[in-house]
C-alpha positions as a Markdown table, in Angstrom:
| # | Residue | x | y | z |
|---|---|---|---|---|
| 1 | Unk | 83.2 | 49.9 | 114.6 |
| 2 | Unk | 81.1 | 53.2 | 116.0 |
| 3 | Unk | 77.3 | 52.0 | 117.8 |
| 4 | Unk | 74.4 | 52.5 | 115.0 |
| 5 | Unk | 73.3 | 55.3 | 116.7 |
| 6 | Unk | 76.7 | 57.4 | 116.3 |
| 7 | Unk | 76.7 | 56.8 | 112.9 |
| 8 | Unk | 74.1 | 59.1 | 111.6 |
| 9 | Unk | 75.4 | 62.0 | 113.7 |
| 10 | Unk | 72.3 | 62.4 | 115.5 |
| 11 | Unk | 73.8 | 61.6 | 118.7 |
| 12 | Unk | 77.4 | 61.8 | 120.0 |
| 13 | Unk | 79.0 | 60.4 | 123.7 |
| 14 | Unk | 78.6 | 61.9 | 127.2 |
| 15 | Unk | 80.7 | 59.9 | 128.8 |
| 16 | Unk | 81.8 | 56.3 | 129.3 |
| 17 | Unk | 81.6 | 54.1 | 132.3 |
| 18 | Unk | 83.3 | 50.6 | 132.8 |
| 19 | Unk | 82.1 | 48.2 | 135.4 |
| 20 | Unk | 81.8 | 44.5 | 135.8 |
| 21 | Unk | 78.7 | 42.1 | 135.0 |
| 22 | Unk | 77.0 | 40.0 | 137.3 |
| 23 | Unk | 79.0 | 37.0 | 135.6 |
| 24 | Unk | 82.4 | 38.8 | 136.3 |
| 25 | Unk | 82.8 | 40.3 | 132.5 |
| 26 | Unk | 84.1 | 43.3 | 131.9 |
| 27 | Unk | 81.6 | 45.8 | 130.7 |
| 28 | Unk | 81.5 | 49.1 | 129.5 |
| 29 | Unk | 79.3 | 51.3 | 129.0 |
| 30 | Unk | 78.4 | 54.2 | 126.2 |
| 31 | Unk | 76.4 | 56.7 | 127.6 |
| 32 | Unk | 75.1 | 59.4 | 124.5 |
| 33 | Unk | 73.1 | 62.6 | 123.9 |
| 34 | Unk | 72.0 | 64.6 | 120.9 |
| 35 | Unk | 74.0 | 65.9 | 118.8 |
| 36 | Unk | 74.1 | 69.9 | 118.7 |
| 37 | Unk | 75.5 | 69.5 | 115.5 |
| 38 | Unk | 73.0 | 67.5 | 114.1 |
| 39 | Unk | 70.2 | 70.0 | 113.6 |
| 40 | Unk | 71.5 | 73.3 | 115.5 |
| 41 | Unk | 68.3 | 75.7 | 114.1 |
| 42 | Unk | 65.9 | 72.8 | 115.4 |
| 43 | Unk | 63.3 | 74.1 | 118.1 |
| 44 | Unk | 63.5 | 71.1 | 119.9 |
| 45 | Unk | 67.7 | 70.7 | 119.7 |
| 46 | Unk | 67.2 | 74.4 | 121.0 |
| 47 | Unk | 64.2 | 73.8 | 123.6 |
| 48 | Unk | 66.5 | 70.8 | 125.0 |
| 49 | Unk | 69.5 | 73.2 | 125.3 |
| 50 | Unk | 67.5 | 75.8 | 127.1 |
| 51 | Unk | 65.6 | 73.2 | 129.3 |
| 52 | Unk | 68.9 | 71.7 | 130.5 |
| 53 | Unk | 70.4 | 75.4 | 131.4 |
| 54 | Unk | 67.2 | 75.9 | 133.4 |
| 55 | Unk | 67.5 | 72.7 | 135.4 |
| 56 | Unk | 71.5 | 73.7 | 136.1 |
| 57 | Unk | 70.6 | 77.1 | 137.3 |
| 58 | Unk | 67.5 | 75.6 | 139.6 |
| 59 | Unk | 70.4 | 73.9 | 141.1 |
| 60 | Unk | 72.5 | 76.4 | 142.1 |
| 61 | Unk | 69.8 | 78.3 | 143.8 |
| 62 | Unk | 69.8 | 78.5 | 147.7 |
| 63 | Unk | 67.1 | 77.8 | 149.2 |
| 64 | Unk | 66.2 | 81.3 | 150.1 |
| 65 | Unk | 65.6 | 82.3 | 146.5 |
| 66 | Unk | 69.5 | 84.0 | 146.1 |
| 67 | Unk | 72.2 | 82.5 | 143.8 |
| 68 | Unk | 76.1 | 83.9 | 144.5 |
| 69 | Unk | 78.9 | 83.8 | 142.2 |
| 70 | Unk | 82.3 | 85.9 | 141.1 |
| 71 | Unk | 84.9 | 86.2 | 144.0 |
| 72 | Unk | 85.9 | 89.5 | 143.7 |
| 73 | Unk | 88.3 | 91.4 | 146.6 |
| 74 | Unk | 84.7 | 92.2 | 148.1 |
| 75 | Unk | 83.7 | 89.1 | 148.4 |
| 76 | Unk | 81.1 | 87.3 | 146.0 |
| 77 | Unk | 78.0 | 88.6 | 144.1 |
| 78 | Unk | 74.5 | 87.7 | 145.7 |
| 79 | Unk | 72.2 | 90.7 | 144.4 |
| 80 | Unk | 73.4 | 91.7 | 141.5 |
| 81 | Unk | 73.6 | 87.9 | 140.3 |
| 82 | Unk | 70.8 | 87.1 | 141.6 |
| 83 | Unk | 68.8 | 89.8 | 139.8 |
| 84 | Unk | 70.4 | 89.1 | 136.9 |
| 85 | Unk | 69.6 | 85.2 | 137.0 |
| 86 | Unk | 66.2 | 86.3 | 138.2 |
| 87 | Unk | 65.2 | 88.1 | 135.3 |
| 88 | Unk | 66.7 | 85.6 | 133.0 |
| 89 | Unk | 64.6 | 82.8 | 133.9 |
| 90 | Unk | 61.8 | 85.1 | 134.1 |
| 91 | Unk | 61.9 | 85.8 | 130.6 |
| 92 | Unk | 62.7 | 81.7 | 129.6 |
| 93 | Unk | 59.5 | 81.0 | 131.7 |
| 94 | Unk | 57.4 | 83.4 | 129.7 |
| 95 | Unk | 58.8 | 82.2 | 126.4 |
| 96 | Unk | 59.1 | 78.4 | 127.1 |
| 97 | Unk | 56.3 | 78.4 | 129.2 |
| 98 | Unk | 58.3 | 77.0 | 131.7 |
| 99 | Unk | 56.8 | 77.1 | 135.5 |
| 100 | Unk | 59.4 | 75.6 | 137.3 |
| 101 | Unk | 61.5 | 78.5 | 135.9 |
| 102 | Unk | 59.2 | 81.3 | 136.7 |
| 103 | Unk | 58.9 | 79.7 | 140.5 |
| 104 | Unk | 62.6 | 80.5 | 140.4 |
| 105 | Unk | 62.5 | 83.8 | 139.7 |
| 106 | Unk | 59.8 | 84.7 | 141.8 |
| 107 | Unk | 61.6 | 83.1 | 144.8 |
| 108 | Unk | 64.8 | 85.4 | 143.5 |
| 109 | Unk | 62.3 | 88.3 | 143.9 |
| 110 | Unk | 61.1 | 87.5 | 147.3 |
| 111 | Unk | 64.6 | 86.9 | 148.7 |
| 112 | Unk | 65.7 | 90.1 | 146.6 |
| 113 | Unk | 62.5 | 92.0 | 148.5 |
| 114 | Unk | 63.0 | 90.8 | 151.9 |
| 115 | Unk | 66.9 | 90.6 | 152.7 |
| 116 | Unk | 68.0 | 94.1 | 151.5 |
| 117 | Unk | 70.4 | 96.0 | 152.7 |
| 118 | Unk | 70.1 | 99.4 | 151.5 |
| 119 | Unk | 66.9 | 101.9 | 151.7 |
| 120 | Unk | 67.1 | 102.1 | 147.8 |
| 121 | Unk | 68.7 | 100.4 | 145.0 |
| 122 | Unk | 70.3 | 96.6 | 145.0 |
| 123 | Unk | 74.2 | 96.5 | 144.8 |
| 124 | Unk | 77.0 | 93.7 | 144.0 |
| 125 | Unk | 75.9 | 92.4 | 147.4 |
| 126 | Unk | 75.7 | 94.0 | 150.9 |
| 127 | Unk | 79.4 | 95.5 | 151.5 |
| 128 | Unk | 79.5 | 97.5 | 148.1 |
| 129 | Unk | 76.7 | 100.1 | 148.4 |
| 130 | Unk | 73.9 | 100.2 | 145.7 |
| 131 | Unk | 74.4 | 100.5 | 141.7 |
| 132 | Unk | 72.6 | 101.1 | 138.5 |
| 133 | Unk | 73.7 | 98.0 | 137.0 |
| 134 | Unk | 72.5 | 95.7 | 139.9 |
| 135 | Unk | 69.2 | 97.8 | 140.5 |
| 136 | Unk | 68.5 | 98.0 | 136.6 |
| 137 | Unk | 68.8 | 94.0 | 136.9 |
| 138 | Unk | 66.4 | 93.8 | 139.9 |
| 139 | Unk | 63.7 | 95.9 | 138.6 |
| 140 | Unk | 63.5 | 94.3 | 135.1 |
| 141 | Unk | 63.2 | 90.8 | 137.2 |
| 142 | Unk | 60.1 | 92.5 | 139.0 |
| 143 | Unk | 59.0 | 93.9 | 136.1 |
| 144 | Unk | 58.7 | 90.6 | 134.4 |
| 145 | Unk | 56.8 | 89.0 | 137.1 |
| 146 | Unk | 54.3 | 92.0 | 137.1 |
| 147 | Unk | 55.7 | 93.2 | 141.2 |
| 148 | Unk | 55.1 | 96.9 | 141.5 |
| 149 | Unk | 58.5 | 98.8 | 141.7 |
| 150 | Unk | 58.7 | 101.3 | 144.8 |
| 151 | Unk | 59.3 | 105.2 | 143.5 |
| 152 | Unk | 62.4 | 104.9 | 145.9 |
| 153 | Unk | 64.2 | 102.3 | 143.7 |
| 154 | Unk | 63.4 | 103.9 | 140.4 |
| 155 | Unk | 64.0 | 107.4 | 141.6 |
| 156 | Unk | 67.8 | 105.5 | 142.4 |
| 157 | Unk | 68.0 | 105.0 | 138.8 |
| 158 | Unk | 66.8 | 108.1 | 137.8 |
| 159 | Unk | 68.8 | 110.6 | 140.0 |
| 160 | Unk | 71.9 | 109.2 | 138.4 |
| 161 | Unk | 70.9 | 109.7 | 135.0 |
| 162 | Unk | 70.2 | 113.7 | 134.8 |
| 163 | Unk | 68.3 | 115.3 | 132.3 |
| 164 | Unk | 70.4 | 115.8 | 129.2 |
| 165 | Unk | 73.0 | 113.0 | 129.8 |
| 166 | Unk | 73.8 | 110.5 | 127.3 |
| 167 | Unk | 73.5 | 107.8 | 129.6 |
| 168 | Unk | 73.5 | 106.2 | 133.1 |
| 169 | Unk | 76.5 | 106.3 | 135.8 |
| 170 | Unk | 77.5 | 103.2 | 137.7 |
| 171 | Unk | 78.1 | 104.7 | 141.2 |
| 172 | Unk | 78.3 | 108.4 | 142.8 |
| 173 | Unk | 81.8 | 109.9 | 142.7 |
| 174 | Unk | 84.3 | 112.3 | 141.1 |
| 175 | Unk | 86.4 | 109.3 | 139.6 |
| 176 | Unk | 85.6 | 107.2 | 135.8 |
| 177 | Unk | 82.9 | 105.0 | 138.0 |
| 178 | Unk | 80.7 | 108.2 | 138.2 |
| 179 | Unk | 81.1 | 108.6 | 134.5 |
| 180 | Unk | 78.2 | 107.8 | 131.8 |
| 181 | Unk | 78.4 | 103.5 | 131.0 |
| 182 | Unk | 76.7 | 102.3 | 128.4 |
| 183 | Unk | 76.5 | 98.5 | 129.0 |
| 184 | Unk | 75.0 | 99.8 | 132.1 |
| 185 | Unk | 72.7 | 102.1 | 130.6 |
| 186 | Unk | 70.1 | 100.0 | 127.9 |
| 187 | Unk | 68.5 | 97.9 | 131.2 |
| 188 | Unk | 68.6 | 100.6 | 133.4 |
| 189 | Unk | 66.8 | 103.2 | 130.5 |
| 190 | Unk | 64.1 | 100.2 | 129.9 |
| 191 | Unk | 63.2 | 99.8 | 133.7 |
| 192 | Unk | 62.8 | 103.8 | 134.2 |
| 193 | Unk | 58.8 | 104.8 | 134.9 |
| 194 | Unk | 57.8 | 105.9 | 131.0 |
| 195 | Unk | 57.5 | 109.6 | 132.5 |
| 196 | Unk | 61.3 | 109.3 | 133.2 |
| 197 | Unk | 62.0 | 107.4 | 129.9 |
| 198 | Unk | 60.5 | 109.6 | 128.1 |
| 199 | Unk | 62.8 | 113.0 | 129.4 |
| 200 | Unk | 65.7 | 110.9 | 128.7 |
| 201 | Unk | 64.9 | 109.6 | 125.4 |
| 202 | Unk | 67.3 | 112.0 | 123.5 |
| 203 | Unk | 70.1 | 111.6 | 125.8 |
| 204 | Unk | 69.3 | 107.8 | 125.3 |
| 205 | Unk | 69.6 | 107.8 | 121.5 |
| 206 | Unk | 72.3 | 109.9 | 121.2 |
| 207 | Unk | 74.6 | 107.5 | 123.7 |
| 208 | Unk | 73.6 | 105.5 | 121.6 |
| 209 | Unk | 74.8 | 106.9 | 118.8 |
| 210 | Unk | 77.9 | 107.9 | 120.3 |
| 211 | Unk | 79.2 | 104.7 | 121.3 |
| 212 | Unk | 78.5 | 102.6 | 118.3 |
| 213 | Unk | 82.1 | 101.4 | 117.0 |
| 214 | Unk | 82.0 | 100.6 | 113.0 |
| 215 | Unk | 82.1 | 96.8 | 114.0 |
| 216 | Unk | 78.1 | 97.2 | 114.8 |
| 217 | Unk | 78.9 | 96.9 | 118.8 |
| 218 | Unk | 78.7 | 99.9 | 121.5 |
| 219 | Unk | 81.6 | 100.3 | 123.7 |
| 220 | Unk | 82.0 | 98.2 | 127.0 |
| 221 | Unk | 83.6 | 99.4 | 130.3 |
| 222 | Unk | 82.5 | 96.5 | 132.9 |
| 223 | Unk | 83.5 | 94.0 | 130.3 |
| 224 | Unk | 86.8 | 92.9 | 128.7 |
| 225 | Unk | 84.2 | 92.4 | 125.3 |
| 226 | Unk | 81.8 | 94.6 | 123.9 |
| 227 | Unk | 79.5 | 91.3 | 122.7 |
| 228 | Unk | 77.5 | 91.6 | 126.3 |
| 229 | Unk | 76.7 | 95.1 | 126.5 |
| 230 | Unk | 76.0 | 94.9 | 123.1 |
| 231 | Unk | 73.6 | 92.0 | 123.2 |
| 232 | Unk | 71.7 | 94.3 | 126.1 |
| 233 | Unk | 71.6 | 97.2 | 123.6 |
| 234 | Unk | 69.8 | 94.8 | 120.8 |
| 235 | Unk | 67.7 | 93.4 | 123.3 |
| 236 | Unk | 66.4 | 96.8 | 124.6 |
| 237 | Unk | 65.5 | 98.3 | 121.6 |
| 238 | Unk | 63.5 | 95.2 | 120.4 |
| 239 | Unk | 61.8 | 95.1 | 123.7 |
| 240 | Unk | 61.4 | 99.3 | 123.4 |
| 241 | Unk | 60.0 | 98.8 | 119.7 |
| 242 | Unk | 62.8 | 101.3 | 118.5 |
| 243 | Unk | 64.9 | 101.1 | 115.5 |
| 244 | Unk | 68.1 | 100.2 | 116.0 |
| 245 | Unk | 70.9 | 102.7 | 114.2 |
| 246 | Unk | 71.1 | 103.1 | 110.5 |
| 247 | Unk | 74.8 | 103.2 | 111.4 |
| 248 | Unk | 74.6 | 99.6 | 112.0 |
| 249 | Unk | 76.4 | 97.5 | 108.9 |
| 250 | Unk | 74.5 | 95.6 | 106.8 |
| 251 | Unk | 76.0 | 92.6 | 107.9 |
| 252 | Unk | 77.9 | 91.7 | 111.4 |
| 253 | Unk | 81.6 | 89.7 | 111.8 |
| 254 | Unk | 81.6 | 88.9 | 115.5 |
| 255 | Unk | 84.6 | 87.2 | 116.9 |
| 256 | Unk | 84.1 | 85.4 | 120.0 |
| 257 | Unk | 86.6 | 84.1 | 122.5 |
| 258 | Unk | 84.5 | 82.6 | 126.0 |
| 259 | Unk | 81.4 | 81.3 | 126.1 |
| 260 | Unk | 79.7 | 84.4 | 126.9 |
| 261 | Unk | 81.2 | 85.9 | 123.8 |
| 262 | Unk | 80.2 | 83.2 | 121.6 |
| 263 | Unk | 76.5 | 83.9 | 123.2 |
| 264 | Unk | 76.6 | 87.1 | 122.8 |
| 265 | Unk | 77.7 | 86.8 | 119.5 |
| 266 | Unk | 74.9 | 84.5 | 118.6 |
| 267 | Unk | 72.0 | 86.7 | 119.9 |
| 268 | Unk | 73.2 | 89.3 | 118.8 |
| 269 | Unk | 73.4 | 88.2 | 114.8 |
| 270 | Unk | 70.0 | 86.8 | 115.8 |
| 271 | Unk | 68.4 | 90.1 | 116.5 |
| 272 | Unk | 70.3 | 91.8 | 113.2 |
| 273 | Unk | 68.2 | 89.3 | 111.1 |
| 274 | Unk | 71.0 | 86.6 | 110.1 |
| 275 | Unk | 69.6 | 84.1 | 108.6 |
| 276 | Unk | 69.2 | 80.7 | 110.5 |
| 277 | Unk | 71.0 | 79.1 | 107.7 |
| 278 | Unk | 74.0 | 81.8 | 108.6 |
| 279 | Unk | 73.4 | 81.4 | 111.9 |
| 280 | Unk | 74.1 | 77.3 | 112.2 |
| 281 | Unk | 77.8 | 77.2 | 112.8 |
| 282 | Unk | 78.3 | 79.7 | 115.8 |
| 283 | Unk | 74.7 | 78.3 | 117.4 |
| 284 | Unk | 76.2 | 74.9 | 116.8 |
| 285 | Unk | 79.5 | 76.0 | 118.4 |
| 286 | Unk | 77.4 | 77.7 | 121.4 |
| 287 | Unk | 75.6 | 74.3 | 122.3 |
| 288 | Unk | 78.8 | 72.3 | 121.6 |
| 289 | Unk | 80.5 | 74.3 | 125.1 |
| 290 | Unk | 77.1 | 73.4 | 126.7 |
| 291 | Unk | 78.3 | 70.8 | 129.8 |
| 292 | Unk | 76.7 | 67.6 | 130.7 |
| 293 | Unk | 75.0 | 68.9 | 133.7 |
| 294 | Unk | 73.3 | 71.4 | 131.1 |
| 295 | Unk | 75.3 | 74.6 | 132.3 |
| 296 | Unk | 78.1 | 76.9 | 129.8 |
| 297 | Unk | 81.5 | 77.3 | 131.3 |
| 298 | Unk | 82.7 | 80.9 | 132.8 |
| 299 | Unk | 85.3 | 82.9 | 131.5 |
| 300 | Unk | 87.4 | 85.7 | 132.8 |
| 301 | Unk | 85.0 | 88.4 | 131.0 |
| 302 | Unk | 84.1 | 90.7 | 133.8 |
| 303 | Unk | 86.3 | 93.6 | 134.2 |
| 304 | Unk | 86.6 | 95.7 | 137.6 |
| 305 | Unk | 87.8 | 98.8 | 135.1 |
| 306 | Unk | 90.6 | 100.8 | 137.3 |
| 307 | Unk | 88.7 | 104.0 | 139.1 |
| 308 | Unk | 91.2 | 106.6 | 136.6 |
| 309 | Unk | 90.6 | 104.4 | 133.6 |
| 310 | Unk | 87.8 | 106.3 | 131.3 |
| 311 | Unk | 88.2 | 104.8 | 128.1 |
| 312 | Unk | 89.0 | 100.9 | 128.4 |
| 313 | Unk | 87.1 | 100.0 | 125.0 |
| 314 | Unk | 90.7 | 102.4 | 123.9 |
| 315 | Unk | 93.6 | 101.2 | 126.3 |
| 316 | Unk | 91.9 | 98.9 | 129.0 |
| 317 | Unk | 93.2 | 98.9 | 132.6 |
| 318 | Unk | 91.9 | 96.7 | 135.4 |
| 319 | Unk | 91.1 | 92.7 | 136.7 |
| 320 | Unk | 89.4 | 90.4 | 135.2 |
| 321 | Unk | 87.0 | 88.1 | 136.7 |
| 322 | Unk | 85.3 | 84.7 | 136.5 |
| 323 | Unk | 81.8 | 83.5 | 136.8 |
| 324 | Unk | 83.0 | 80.4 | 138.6 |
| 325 | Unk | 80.1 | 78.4 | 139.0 |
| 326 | Unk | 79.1 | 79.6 | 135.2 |
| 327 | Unk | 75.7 | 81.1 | 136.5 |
| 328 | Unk | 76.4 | 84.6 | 134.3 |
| 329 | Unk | 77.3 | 82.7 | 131.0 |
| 330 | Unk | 74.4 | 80.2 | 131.8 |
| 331 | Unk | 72.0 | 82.6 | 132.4 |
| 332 | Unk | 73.3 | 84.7 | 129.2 |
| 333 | Unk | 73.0 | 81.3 | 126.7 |
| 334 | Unk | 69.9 | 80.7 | 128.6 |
| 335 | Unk | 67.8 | 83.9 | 127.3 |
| 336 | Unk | 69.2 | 83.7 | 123.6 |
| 337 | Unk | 68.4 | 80.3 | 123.4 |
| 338 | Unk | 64.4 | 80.9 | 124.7 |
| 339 | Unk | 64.4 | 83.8 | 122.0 |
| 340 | Unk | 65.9 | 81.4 | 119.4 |
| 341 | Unk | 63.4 | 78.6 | 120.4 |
| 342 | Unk | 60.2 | 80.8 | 120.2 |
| 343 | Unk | 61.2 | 82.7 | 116.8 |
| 344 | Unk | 62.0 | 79.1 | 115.3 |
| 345 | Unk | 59.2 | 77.5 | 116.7 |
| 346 | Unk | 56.8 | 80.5 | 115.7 |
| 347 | Unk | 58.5 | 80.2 | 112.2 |
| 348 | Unk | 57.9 | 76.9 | 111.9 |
| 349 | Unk | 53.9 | 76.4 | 113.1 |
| 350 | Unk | 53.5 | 79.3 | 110.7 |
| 351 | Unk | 55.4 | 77.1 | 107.8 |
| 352 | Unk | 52.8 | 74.5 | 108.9 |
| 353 | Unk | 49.8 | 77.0 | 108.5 |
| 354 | Unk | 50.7 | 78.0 | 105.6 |
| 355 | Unk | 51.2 | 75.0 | 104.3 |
């Protein structure tokens, strides 16, 4: 017979333990948590999720301010992940109200501030050189917590986007890495000076027209998926206020394979306007994969796309990498669960009102 409290499906089991009383009798013991499956569209089920990925991230952090991750041939991330974590919990502090996670980022900031190696830009970490993506990451995270951005570090971003190009090139060279990316290029556009923006607004929209696929995602080339770089395109144009493509179909069929897919996946439909109703079985799926200690399992999603390789989205070539630790998938579940929480929760206090 299942405990009373399984039975409603409110609640399901952590984990067991088995010990021994203090009269010698064996005892075991049933250790629960709620159920994602119970109410999935929930604010609290979602505030609990988000809360939980906040805590596991506040773990990992160093006590510098920096979080590393990914074990690449060049050794581990420190910048670019920890920009990227940075600005993620900078924008769950702003819409869960969270201090504890806007402490975090700002100690990401200082350590990001104060232990760089390079006169402009942020890179992988400190044997790579500098890069758009990692740089784009930074300054959003500063950005966020309202830090003035030196000219030097946008003028980075901005002398490798010329006037007229469709989008934003990874590093300097002759090779496919010096080529326009566009999962590289939504953050980087948004954290340009709006003189800047503005000059590459119709190189902007028509990149962004000229990677859509008929699926409703824009092509990757850092990523074995398109789900991420896609999520940063939906993100960016709801930030920016702009329209996103009539192109888009009316309706989205995501597949997802790793966590960060299925995250993707879920923001994504989110910001097309899927209904929550819609939206229940993949968000319920997403918070199932969420681990006791509140983070999401990595997956092998990042790609280092070979240096000849200029059209991966059409016949990839290159390795694939893990977030060991989980920090990028964490971080990614993190900011679409905070968007969820405060659209549900602002839906339902208005339900109230109007009631």
């Amino acid at each position: 017979m299942s405990p009373p409290l399984l039975d409603g499906g409110e609640t399901r089991i952590a984990f067991l333990g088995c010990g021994v009383s203090a009269e010698r009798a064996a005892r075991l013991n049933l250790y629960l948590q709620p159920s994602p499956d119970a109410r999935p569209n929930a604010p609290e089920s979602l505030r609990a999720a988000a809360e939980d990925a906040v805590a596991y991230l506040l773990a990992l952090q160093q006590e510098d301010g920096h979080w590393q991750d990914y074990e690449l041939p060049v050794g581990a991330s420190d910048q670019w992940i920890t920009g990227y974590l940075g600005m993620s919990l900078a924008e769950a502090a702003d819409r869960l109200h969270l201090p504890a996670a806007r402490a975090a980022a700002e100690r990401a900031a200082d350590w990001l501030c104060r232990d760089r190696p390079y006169a402009a830009g942020w890179g992988y970490n400190a044997s790579t050189g500098p890069d758009s993506d990692s740089t784009a990451m930074v300054l959003t995270l500063l950005h966020r917590l309202d830090r003035p951005c030196a000219e030097a570090d946008t003028g980075f971003l901005a002398a490798r986007w010329p006037e007229g190009a469709s989008g934003i090139s990874t590093y300097d060279g002759s090779d496919a890495w010096a080529q326009a990316h566009w999962d590289v290029t939504p953050y980087a556009y948004a954290a340009l000076p709006a003189a800047a923006r503005a000059a590459r607004a119709d190189g902007f929209r028509r990149g962004l027209a000229d990677n859509l696929q008929p699926d409703g995602t824009w092509r990757a080339y850092w990523w074995r998926s398109p789900l991420y770089g896609t999520l940063l395109t939906r993100e960016v144009l709801d930030a920016l206020g702009e329209p996103p493509p009539e192109a888009l179909p009316r309706r989205l069929s995501l597949g997802a394979e790793t966590t960060l897919d299925l995250a993707c996946a879920v923001g994504v439909a989110h910001l097309h306007g899927t209904e929550a109703e819609d939206l229940a079985g993949a968000l319920a799926a997403l918070l199932r994969r969420q681990l006791p200690d509140g983070g999401f399992p990595g997956g092998a999603d990042l790609r280092v796309t070979d240096q000849a390789c200029t059209a991966p989205w059409d016949a990839p070539d290159g390795q694939y990498f893990t977030d060991i630790a989980g920090s990028f998938t964490t971080a990614t579940a993190l900011r679409v669960l905070a968007r969820l929480w405060q659209d549900r929760a602002g839906a339902a206090a208005s339900a109230g009102v109007a009631a």
